[in-house]
MIMARRO-275500 format. One record per residue (C-alpha): residue in one letter; y, x, z. Coordinates in steps of 0.5 Angstrom, whole numbers, plus 500, padded with zeros to 3 digits. Example, Ala and Ser with C-alpha at 12.3 -4.5 7.8 and 13.67 -1.06 7.14 Angstrom:
PT  type    Y    X    Z
PT     a  491  525  516
PT     s  498  527  514
! end
This chain:
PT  type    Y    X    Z
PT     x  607  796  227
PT     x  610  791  221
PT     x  611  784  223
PT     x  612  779  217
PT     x  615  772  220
PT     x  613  767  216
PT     x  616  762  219
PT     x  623  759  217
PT     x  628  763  220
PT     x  634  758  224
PT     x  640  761  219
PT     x  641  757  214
PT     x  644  760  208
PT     x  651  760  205
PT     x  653  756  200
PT     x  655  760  195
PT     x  658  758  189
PT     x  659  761  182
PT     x  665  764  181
PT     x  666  760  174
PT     x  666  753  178
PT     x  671  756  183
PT     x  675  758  177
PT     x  674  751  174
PT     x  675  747  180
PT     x  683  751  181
PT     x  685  750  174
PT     x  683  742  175
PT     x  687  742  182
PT     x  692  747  180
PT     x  692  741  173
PT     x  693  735  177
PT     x  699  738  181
PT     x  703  740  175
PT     x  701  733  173
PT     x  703  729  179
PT     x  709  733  179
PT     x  711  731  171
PT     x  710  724  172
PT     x  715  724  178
PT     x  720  728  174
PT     x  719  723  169
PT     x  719  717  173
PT     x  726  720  175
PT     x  728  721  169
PT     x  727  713  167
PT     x  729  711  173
PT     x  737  715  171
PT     x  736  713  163
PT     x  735  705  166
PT     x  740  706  171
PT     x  745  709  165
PT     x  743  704  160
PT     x  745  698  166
PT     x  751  700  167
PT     x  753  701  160
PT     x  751  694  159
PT     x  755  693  164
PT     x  761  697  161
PT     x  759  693  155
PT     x  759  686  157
PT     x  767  688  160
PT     x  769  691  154
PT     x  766  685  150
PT     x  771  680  155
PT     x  777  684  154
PT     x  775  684  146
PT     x  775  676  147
PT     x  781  677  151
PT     x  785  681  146
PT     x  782  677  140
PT     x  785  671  143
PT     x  791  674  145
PT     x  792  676  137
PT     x  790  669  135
PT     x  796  665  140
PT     x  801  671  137
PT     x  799  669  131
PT     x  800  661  132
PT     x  806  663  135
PT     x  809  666  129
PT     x  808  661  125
PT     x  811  657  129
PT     x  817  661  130
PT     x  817  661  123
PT     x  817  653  121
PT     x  822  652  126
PT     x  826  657  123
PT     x  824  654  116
PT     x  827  647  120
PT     x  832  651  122
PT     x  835  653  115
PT     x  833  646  111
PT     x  837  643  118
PT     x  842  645  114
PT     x  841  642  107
PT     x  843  634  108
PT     x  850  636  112
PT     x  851  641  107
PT     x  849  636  101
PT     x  853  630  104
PT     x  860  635  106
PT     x  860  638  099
PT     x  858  631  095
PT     x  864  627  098
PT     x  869  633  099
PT     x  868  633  091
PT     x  869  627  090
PT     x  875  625  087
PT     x  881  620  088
PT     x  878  613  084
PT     x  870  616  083
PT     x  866  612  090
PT     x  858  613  091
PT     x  854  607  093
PT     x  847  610  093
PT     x  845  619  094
PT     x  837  620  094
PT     x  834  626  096
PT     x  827  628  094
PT     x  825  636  096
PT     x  831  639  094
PT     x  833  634  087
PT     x  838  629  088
PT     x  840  623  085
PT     x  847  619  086
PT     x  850  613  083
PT     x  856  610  084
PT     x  863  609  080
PT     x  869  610  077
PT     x  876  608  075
PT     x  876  612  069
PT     x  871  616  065
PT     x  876  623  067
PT     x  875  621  074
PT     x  868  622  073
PT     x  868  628  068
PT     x  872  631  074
PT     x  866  630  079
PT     x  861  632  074
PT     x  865  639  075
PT     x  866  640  081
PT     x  859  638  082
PT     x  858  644  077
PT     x  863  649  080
PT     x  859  648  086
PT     x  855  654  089
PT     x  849  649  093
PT     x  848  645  087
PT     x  844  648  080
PT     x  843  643  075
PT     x  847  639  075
PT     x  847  633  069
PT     x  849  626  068
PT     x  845  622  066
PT     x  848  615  065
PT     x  855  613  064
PT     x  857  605  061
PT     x  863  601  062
PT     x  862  595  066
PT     x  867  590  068
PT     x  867  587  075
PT     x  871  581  077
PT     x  879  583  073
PT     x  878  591  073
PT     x  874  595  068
PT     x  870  601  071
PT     x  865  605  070
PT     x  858  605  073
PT     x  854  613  073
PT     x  848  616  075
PT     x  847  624  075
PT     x  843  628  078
PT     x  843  635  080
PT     x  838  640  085
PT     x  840  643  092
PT     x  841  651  093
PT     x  837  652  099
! end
C-alpha cells in the first residue's frame, strides 16, 4: 500500500544558495579586506611622510637660526673690518701734521720765521717772512727738495717795512705726501 502524505513534513528545507551569489559575496569580503588593509597601509604611510616633513621643518627652522647667526656673524666681521681699517687710515693721517710741522720748521732757514700754516685735506698754505729774498728762495727749496711736500709754489713775495727793518712778507703753498 502507498501512502502519499499531503501533509507538510516538520523538516524545513535547506537554504541554498546559488553558487554565483556565493562567488559574489567571497570577492566583496575578500575586496573589503584588501581595502581595509590598503587604507591602514596608507594611513601608515602619511602618518611617516608627516612625521618626516615636522622633523624636517624642524630641521629647517634650525637651520634658518644658524643661517641668521651666521649672516649676522658676517655683518659684525664686516663692521669690524671697516673699523679696523678707519682706525688704520687715522693711524696713518695721525702721522701727517707732525710730519708737516717737523719737516716746515726744520727747513726753515736762519732769518725766514711763519706766522700762519693752515692745513685744508692734505693742501697747505703758509705765510710768513723773511729777512732777505734768498732766505726765502732757500726755504722755497728746501720745500721743494722734500719728499713729503708735492708742489710746492710761492705765491706772494713783497718787501714790507716794519718799524726800521726792511723785510719781506710771503705766502706759498704746497700739498702733503700721504
Amino acid at each position: 500500500m502507498i501512502r502519499i502524505n499531503l501533509l507538510p513534513s516538520g523538516r524545513k528545507k535547506a537554504l541554498i544558495l546559488p553558487p554565483s551569489l556565493l562567488y559574489g559575496i567571497l570577492a566583496a569580503l575578500i575586496s573589503l579586506i584588501i581595502i581595509i588593509v590598503f587604507t591602514v597601509y596608507l594611513g601608515r604611510q602619511v602618518s611617516a611622510k608627516e612625521r618626516d616633513i615636522t622633523a624636517k621643518e624642524q630641521k629647517l627652522s634650525a637651520l634658518q637660526a644658524k643661517l641668521k647667526e651666521v649672516q649676522n656673524y658676517e655683518r659684525n666681521n664686516e663692521e669690524v673690518r671697516q673699523k679696523t681699517q678707519i682706525i688704520e687710515q687715522l693711524k696713518k693721517k695721525q702721522i701727517v701734521p707732525l710730519r708737516l710741522l717737523d719737516e716746515a720748521s726744520e727747513m726753515l732757514p736762519k732769518g725766514v720765521w711763519l706766522t700762519n700754516l693752515t692745513d685744508r685735506l692734505g693742501a697747505v698754505s703758509i705765510e710768513g717772512y723773511a729777512f732777505t729774498n734768498s732766505d726765502l728762495v732757500t726755504y722755497v727749496q728746501n720745500l721743494k727738495n722734500s719728499k713729503y711736500f708735492t708742489n710746492v709754489m710761492l705765491i706772494e713775495s713783497r718787501q714790507a717795512e716794519v718799524g726800521n727793518f726792511s723785510i719781506y712778507k710771503f705766502k706759498l703753498t704746497f700739498n702733503i705726501k700721504v
